[in-house]
N, C-alpha and C positions, 0 to 999 in steps of 0.2 A: 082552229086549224094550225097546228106548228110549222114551223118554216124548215130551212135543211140546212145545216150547214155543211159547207165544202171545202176542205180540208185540202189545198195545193201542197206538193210536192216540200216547195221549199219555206212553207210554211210549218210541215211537221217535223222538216229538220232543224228549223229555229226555236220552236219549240220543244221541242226535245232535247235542246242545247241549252235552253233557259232554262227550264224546270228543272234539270239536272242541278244547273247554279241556284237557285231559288225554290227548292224544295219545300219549304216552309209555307208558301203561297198555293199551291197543286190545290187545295179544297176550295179555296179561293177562286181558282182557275175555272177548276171541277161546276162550280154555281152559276160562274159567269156563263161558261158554255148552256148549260140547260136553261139559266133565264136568256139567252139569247135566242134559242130556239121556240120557247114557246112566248116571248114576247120582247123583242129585241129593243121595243119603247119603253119598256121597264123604266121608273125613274132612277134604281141605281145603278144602274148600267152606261146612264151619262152620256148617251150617243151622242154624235154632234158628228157634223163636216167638218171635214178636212179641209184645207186651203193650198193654194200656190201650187208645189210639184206634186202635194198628194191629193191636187182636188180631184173630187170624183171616189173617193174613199170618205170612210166616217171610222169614228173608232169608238171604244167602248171602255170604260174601264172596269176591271180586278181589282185593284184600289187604289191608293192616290199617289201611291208609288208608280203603276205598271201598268200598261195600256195594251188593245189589239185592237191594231188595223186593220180594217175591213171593207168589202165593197160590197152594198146592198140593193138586191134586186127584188126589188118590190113586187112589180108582175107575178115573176117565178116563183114569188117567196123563198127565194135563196139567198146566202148570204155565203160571200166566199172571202175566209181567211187569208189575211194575205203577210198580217205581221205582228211580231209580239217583242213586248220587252218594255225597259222602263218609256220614261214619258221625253225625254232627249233623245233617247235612242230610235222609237217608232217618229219621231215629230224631225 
């Protein structure tokens, strides 16, 4: 059973501001999103919680450059994007 992911407003303008800078990454991108959805425990996807002002988020990585923040709802099986970018910049 795959999960949904949910795509916030200002999430698909951060993204779409990145990917425009980091083009190179998009297939990268492109895998994460599908191994997210049909298995967000994946082991290279790397989830983990977040801590301090982003607790209650978990993030995933693209690679070891570039992360997205995320908030996962287990129940619902949804998972709603909330932020993307290198590993300073989401953290």
């Amino acid at each position: 059973m795959p999960y949904w992911l949910i795509y916030t407003d200002g999430y698909l303008r951060r993204a779409r501001k990145f990917l425009k800078k980091q083009p190179q990454i998009i297939r990268q991108y492109e895998k994460t999103l599908e191994l997210l959805e049909l298995n967000p425990y994946h082991p290279s996807l790397r989830l983990h919680s977040l801590q301090g002002q982003l607790s209650g988020l978990s993030s995933v990585s693209i690679n070891k450059s570039y992360r997205i923040a995320l908030e996962l709802v287990i129940q619902d099986r949804d998972i709603i994007l909330v932020d993307i970018g290198s590993h300073d910049h989401v953290y």
